[in-house]
C-alpha positions as CSV (number, residue, x, y, z in Angstrom):
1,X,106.0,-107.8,52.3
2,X,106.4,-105.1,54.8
3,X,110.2,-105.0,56.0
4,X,109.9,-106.3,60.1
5,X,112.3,-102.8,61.1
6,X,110.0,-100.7,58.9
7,X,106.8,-102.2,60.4
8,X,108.2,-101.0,64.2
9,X,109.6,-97.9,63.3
10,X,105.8,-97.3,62.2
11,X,105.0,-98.1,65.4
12,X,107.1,-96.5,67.5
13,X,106.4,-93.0,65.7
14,X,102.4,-94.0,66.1
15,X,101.9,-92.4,69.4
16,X,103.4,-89.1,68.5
17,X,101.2,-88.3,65.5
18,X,98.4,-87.1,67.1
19,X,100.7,-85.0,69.8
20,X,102.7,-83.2,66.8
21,X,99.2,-82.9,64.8
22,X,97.5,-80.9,68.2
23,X,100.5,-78.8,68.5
24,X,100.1,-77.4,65.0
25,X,96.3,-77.5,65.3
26,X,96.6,-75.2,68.1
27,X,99.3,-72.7,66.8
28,X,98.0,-72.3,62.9
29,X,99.4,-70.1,60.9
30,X,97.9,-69.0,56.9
31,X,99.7,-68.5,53.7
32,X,103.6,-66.9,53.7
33,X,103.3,-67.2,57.7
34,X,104.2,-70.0,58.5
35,X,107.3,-68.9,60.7
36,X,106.8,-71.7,64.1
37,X,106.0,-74.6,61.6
38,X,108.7,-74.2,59.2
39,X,110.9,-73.6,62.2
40,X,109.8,-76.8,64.3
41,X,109.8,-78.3,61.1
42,X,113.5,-77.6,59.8
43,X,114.9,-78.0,63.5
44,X,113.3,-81.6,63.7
45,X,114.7,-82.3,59.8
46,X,118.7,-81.3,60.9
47,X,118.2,-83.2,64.3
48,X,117.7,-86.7,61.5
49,X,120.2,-85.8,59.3
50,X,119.1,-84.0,56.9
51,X,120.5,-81.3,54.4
52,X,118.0,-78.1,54.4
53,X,117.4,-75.6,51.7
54,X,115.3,-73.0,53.0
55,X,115.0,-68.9,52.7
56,X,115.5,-67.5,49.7
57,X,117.6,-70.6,48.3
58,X,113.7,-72.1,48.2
59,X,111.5,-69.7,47.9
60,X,111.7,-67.0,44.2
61,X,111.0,-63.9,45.9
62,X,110.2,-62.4,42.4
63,X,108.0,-65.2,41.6
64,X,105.8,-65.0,45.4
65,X,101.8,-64.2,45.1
66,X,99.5,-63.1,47.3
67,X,102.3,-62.3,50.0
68,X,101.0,-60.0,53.0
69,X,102.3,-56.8,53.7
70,X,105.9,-56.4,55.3
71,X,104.0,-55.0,58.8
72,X,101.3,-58.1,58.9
73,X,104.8,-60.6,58.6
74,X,106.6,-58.6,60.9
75,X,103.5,-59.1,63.7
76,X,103.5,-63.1,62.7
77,X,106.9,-63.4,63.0
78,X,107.0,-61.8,66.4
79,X,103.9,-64.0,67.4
80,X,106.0,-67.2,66.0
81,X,108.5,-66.3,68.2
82,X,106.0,-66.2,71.6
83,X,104.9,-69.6,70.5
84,X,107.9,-70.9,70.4
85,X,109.8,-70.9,67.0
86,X,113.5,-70.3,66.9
87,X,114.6,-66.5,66.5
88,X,117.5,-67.2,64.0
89,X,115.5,-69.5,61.8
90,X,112.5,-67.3,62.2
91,X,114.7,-64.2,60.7
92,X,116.2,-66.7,57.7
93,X,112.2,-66.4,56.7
94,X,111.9,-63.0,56.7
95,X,109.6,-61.2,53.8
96,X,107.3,-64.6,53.8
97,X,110.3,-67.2,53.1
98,X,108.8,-70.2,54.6
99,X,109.1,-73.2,52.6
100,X,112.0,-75.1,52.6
101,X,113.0,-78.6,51.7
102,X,115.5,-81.0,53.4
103,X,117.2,-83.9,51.6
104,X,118.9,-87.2,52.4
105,X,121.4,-88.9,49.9
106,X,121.1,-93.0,50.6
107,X,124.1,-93.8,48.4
108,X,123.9,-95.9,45.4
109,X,122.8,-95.9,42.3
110,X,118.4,-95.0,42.9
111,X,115.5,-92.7,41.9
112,X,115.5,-89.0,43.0
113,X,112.6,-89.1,44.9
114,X,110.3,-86.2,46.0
115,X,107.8,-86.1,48.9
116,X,105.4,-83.0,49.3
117,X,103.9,-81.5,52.2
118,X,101.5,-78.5,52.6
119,X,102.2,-76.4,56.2
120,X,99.4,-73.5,55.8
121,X,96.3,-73.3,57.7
122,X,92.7,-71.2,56.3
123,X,91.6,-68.2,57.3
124,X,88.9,-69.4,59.4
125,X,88.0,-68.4,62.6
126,X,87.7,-72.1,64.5
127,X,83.6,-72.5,65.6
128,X,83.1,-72.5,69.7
129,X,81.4,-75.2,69.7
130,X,81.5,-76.8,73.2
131,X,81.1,-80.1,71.6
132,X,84.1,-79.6,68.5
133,X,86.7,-82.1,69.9
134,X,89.9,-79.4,69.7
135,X,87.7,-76.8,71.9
136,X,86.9,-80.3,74.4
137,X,90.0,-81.3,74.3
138,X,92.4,-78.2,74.2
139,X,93.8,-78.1,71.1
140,X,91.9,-75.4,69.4
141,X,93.2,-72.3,67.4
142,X,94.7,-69.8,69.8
143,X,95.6,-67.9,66.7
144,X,92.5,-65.4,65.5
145,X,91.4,-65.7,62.1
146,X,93.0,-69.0,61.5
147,X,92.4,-72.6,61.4
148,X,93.6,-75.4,60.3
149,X,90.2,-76.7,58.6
150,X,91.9,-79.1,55.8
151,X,94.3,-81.3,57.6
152,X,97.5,-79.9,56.6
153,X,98.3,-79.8,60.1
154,X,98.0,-83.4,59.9
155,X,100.0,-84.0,56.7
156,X,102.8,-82.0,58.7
157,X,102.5,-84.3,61.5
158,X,102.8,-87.3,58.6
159,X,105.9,-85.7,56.5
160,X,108.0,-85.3,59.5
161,X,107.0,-88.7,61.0
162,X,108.0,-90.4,57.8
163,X,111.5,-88.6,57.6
164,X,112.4,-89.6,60.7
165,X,111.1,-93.5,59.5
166,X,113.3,-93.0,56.4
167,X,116.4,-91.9,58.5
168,X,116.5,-94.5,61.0
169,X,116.3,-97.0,58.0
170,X,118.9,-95.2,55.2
171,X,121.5,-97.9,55.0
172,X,118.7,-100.1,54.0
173,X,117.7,-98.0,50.9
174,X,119.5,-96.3,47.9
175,X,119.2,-93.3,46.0
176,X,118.1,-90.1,47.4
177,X,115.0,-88.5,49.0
178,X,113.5,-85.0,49.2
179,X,111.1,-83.7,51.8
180,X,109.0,-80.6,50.5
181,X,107.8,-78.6,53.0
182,X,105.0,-76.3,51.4
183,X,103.7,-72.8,52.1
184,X,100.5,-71.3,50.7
185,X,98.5,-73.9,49.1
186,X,95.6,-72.3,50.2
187,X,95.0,-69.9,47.0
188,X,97.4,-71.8,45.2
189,X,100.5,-69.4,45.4
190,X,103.2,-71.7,47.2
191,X,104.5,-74.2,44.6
192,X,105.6,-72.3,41.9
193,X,108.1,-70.3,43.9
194,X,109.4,-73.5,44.9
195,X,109.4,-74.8,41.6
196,X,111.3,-71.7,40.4
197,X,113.9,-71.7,42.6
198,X,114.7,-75.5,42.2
199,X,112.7,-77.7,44.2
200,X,112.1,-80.8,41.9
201,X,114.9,-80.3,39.7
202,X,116.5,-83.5,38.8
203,X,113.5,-85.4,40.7
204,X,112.3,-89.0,39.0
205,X,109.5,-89.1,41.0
206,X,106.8,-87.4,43.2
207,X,104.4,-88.1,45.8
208,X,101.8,-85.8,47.1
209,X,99.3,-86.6,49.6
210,X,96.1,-85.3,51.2
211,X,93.7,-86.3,54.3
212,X,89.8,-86.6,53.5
213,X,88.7,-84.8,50.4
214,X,87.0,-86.6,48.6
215,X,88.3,-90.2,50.5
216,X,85.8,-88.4,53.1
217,X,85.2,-92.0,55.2
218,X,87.2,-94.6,57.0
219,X,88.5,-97.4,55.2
220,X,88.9,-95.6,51.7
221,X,92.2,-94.6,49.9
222,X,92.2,-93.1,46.4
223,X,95.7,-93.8,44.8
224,X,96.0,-91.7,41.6
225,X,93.8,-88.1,41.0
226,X,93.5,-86.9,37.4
227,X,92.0,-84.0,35.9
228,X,93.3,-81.4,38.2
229,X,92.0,-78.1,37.4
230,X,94.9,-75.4,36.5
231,X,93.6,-72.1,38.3
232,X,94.2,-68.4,38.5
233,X,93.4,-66.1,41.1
234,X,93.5,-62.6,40.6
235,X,92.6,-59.1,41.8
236,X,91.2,-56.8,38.9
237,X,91.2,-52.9,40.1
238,X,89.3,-50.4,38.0
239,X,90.5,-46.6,39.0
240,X,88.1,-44.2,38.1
241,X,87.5,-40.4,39.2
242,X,85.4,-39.3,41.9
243,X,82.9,-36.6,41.5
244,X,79.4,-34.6,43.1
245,X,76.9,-37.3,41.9
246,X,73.8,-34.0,42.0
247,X,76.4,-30.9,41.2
248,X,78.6,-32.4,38.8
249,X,78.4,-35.9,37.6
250,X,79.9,-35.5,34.4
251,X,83.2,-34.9,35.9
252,X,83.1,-38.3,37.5
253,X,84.5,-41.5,35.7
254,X,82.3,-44.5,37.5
255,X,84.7,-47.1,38.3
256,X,82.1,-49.2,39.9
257,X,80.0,-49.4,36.3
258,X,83.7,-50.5,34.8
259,X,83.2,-54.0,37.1
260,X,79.9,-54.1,36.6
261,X,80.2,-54.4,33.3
262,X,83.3,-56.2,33.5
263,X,81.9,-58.8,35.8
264,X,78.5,-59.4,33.9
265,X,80.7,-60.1,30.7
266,X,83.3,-62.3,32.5
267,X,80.6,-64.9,32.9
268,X,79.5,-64.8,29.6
269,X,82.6,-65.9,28.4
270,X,82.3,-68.5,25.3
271,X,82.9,-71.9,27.0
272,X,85.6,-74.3,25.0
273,X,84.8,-77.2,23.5
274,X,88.2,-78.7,24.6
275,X,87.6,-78.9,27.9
276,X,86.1,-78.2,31.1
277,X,86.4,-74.3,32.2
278,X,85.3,-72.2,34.9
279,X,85.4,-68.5,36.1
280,X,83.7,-67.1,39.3
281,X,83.9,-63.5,40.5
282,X,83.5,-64.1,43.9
283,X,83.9,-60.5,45.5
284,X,83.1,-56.8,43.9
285,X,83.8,-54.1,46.2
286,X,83.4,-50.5,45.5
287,X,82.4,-47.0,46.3
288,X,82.1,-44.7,48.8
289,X,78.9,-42.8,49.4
290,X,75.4,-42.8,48.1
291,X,76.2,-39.6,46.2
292,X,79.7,-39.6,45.3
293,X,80.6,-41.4,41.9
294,X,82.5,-44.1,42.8
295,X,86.4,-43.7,42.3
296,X,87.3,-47.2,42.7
297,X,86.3,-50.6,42.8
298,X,87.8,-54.0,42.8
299,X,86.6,-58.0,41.3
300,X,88.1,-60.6,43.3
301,X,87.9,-63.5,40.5
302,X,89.4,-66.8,39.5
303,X,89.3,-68.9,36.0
304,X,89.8,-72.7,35.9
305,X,90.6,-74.8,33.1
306,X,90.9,-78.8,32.9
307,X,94.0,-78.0,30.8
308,X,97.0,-74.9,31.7
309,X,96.1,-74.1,27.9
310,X,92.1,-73.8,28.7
311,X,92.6,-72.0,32.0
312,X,94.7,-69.5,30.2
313,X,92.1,-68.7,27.4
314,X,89.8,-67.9,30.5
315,X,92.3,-65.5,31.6
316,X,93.4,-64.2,28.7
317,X,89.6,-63.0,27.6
318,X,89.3,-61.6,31.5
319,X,92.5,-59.7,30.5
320,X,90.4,-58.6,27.4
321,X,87.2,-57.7,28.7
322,X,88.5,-55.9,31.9
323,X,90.5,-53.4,29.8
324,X,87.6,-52.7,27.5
325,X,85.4,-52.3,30.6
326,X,87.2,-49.3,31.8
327,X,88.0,-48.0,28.6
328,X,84.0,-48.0,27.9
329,X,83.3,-45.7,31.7
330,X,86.8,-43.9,30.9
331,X,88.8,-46.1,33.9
332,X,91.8,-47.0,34.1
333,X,92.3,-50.7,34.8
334,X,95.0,-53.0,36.5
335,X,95.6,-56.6,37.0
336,X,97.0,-58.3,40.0
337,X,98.0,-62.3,40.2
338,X,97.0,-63.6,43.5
339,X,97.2,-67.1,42.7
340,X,97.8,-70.0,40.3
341,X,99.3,-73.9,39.3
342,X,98.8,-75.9,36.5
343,X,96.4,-79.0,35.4
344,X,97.7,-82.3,36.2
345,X,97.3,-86.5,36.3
346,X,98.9,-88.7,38.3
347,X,100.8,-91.4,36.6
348,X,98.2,-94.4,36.4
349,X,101.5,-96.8,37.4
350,X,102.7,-95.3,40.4
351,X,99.5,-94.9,41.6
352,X,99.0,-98.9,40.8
353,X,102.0,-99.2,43.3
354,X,100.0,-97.5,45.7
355,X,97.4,-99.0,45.4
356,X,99.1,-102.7,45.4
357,X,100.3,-101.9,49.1
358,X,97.2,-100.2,50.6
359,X,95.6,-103.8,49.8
360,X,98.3,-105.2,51.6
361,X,97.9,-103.3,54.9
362,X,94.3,-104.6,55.3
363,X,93.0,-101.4,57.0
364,X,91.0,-100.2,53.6
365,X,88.1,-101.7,52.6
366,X,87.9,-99.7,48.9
367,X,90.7,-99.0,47.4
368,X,90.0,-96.9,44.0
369,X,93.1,-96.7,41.8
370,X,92.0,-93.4,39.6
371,X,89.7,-90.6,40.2
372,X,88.8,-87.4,38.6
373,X,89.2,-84.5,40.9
374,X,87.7,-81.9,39.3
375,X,89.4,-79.2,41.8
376,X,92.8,-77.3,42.1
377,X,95.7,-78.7,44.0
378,X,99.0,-76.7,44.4
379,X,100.5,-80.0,44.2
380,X,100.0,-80.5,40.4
381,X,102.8,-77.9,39.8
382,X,104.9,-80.0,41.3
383,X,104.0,-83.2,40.0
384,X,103.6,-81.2,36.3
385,X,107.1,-80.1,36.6
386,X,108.6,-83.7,37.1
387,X,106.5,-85.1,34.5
388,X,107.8,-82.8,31.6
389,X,111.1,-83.7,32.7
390,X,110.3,-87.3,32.0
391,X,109.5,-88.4,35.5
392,X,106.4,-89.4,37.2
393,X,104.4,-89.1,40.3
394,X,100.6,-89.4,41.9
395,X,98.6,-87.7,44.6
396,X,96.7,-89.9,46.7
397,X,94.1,-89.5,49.0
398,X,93.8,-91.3,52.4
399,X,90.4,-91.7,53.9
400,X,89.3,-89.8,57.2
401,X,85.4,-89.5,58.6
402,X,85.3,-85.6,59.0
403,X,83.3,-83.9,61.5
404,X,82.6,-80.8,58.9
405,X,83.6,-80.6,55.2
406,X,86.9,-78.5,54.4
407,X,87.4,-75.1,55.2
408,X,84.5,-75.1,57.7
409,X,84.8,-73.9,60.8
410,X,83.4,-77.5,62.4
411,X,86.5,-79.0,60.7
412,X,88.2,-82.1,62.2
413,X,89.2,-85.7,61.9
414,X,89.4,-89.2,62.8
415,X,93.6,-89.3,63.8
416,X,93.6,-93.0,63.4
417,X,93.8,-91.8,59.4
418,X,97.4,-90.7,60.7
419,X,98.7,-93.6,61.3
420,X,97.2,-95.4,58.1
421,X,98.5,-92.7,56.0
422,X,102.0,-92.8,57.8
423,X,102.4,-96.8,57.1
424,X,101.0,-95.9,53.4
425,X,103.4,-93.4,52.5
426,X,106.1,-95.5,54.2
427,X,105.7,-98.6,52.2
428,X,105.3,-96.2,49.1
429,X,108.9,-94.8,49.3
430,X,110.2,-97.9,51.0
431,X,108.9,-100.0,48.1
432,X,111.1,-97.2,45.9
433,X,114.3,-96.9,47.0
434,X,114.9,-99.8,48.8
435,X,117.8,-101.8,48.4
């Protein structure tokens, strides 16, 4: 049974939701930028209490992907600054610094416990609809080129909402708790930097969480994902050497034929019979002119594998075949990581906890306790991490009607699902470390 205090602290924190949700709707920010929500973030964390690790304490500098150059931070930071983010903080993130985590010891002998949520937005440009609800009613990107078009906005608003839920309640619980505050999910590049520089070290236990998806209607909850996909994103470049395609094309090494090749023979790649495994090269570009040969060219690609073992055979014969691409058209050939996590599976009895107090709250009319997921989650680094080290954890997924699938332009959702998932995640870690 819910606690009575717990119940109207939920509440009381209802209201403001939706308001923190809009804010951060309408001020997105993408992957290693997320200067104003960090910085609203870890200001709102130290107002409840809370001990924060953030900078280069939390982030692995050496172990960051996909980070934009130093003049593209230097304009977001300025921007987060206009917008409304603290100047101090703001500098403490400087290269792209931008996750942190905040902790709270409860005293007592209790679980380590872990919460996770993602800040970054898409690189969308948000659709002009005169209809779309954030255009209607003035929350809608002022930021160009980005969106939040997959609720992390919303899992913000939910992760700071249940901090200050947990704070107002800590002589009631025991143990200690850990609010992860996540940069660059999107392309999978945030975790692992966290991971590395000690973000669920000594953690029991882990919950992740994630509005919609595939719990794409009202009244659903799915408790426990398995079968995350472990991913790698990467940049191939094949360097070539430029030459008169009429006067003199045999002085010309054609870097564009290198990814040709390259690409044709990436998706020809023997699937394994030990699992599911994917590769898509979903970008070549190359060239310069009709009649130059071309001196460069690039594959924007990414494997997947059901297992970290299985996505790393993908990338190991991409590794293979790009090299002997260039070698065959006399290019040279370099690799650049954008991207990855590993495969994971939520522990079937934490997410049977879950799934025991959804039923209890009365709002969810299907309540699934497993489900494949057949995608790539930043998350499952996380949740990987603690499992090796003999601890446990679950994702879970918390209904929403949408008004557009993820990453679309038309993206948005019902903000009652913020109030469910707040009460959710609130009995969850109540249910774990109270007294």
């Amino acid at each position: 049974m819910m606690n009575n205090e717990l119940k109207a602290k939920i509440e009381e924190l209802i209201p403001q939701l939706a308001v923190v949700r809009r804010d951060l709707h309408k001020h997105p920010e993408s992957g290693w930028t997320e200067f104003r929500t960090a910085s609203l973030a870890i200001k709102k964390m130290r107002e409840l209490g809370y001990t924060v690790t953030m900078g280069k304490d939390a982030v692995c500098k050496e172990a960051m992907m996909g980070v934009p150059a130093p003049e593209v931070l230097k304009r977001h930071m300025e921007r987060a600054v206009a917008q409304g983010a603290d100047p101090e903080l703001v500098a403490q993130m400087e290269g792209g610094l931008t996750g942190f985590w905040a902790d709270m010891d409860l005293g007592g002998e209790g679980p380590f416990l872990a919460v996770r949520f993602d800040m970054d937005c898409n690189d969308v440009t948000e659709c002009a609809d005169a209809d779309h609800r954030p255009n209607v009613e003035g929350f809608a990107s002022v930021n160009a080129g980005c969106m939040h078009a997959c609720g992390h906005d919303g899992h913000t608003a939910i992760g700071l909402a249940l901090a200050e839920v947990i704070a107002s309640l800590r002589g009631q619980l025991k143990g200690k708790i850990r609010f992860i505050f996540q940069p660059a999910e999107e392309g999978v590049r945030g975790a692992m930097p966290m991971e590395k520089a000690g973000a669920v070290e000594g953690v029991n236990e882990i919950f992740g969480m994630h509005l919609g998806f595939q719990a794409n209607r009202m009244g659903t909850v799915i408790c426990g994902t398995k079968n995350f996909l472990a991913t790698t994103k990467a940049d191939v470049t094949f360097t070539g050497v430029p030459a008169h395609a009429g006067n003199a094309p045999e002085e010309g090494k054609n870097a564009l034929l290198s990814a040709a090749t390259a690409l044709l023979n990436m998706h020809a790649i023997p699937r394994s019979g030990k699992g599911d495994t994917r590769i898509t090269v979903g970008k070549l570009i190359g060239g310069e002119g009709r009649n130059v040969i071309p001196p460069k060219a690039v594959l924007v690609l990414e494997t997947r594998g059901i297992t970290s073992d299985l996505d790393a055979y993908m990338f190991g014969e991409v590794k293979r075949i790009a090299k002997a691409a260039g070698d065959m058209w006399g290019c040279g050939c370099s690799i650049d990581i954008k991207g990855g996590t590993k495969s994971g599976e939520s522990d079937l009895e934490v997410a049977k906890v879950v799934a025991e107090e959804a039923r209890e709250m009365g709002c969810f009319d299907k309540v699934v306790e497993e489900q494949n997921f057949g995608a790539s989650e930043d998350y499952s680094h996380f949740m990987s991490t603690v499992q090796a080290a003999g601890g446990k954890g679950t994702y879970v997924q918390v209904g929403t009607s949408l008004r557009a699938g993820h990453h679309n332009s038309h993206f948005d959702f019902d903000e009652q699902t913020l109030a469910n998932a707040l009460e959710l995640m609130s009995r969850c870690v109540w249910r774990t470390l109270a007294k």
